[in-house]
C-alpha positions as CSV (number, residue, x, y, z in Angstrom):
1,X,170.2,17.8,226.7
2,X,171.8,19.8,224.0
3,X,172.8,24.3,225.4
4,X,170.7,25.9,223.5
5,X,170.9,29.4,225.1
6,X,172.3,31.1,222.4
7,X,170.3,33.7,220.1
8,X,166.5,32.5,219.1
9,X,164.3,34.1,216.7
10,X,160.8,33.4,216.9
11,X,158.3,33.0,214.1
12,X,155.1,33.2,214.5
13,X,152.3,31.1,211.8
14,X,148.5,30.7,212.2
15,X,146.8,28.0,210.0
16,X,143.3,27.5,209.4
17,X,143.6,23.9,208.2
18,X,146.0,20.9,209.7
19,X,149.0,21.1,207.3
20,X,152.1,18.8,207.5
21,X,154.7,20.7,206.8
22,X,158.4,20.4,206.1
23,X,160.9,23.1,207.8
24,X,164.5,22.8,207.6
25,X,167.1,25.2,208.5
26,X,170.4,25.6,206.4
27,X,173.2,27.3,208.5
28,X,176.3,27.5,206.2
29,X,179.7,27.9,207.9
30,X,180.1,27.6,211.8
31,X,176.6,28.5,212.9
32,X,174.4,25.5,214.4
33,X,170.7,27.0,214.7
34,X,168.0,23.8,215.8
35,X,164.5,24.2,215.0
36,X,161.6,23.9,217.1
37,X,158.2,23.6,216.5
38,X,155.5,25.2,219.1
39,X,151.8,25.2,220.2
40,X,150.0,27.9,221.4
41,X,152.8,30.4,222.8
42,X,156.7,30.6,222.4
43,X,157.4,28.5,226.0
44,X,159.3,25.7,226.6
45,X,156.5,23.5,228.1
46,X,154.5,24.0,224.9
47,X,156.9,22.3,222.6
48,X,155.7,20.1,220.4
49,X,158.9,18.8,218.0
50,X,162.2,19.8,217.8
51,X,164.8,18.7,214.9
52,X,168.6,19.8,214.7
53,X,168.4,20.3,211.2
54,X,164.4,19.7,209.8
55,X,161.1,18.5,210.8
56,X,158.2,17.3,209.2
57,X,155.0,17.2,211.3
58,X,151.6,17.5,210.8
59,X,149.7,20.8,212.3
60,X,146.2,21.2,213.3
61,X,144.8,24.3,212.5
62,X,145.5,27.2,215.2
63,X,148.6,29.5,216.7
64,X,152.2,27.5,216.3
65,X,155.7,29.4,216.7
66,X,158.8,28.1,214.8
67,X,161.9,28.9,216.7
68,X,165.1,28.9,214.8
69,X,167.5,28.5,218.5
70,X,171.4,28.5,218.4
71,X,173.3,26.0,220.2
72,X,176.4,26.6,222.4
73,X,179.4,23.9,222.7
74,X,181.2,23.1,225.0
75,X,183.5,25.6,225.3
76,X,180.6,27.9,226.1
77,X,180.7,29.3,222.5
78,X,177.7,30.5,220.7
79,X,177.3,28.8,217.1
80,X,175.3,31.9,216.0
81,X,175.2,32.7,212.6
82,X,173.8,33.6,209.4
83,X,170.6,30.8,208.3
84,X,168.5,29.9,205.4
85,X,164.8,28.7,207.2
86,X,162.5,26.5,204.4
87,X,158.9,25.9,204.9
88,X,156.9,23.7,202.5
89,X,154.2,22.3,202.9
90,X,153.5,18.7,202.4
């Protein structure tokens, strides 16, 4: 439900084992950048999780895309910005 047509960067992470991971995103000041979390290839139908600030999820092994995605309020504004993204794994 949330606009989230603002900016995205993509990254891309290929396991060879399942991993549960933890990835947050710290976006200091105005920005508001949601993380999520997909299988395969970076399309909408192939998301898996999404969190507005972190999410811990266990991966199998294979191709998964993070996408660090800004929202837009209201107003129409983009809450682009400068973010921190943190993966560990668990």
């Amino acid at each position: 439900d949330a606009d989230e047509s603002g900016p995205e960067i993509v990254y891309q992470l290929d396991l060879a084992h399942e991993t549960r991971l933890s990835i947050a995103v710290i976006d200091p000041g105005n920005s508001d950048i949601d993380i999520h979390l997909l299988r395969d290839r970076p399309a909408a139908d192939h998301c898996e999780v999404r969190g507005h600030r972190q999410i811990e999820h266990t991966l199998d092994p294979g191709r998964w895309f993070i996408v660090a995605d800004t929202y837009v309020n209201d107003s129409g504004t983009e809450q682009s910005g400068d973010y921190l993204l943190v993966i560990t794994d668990r």
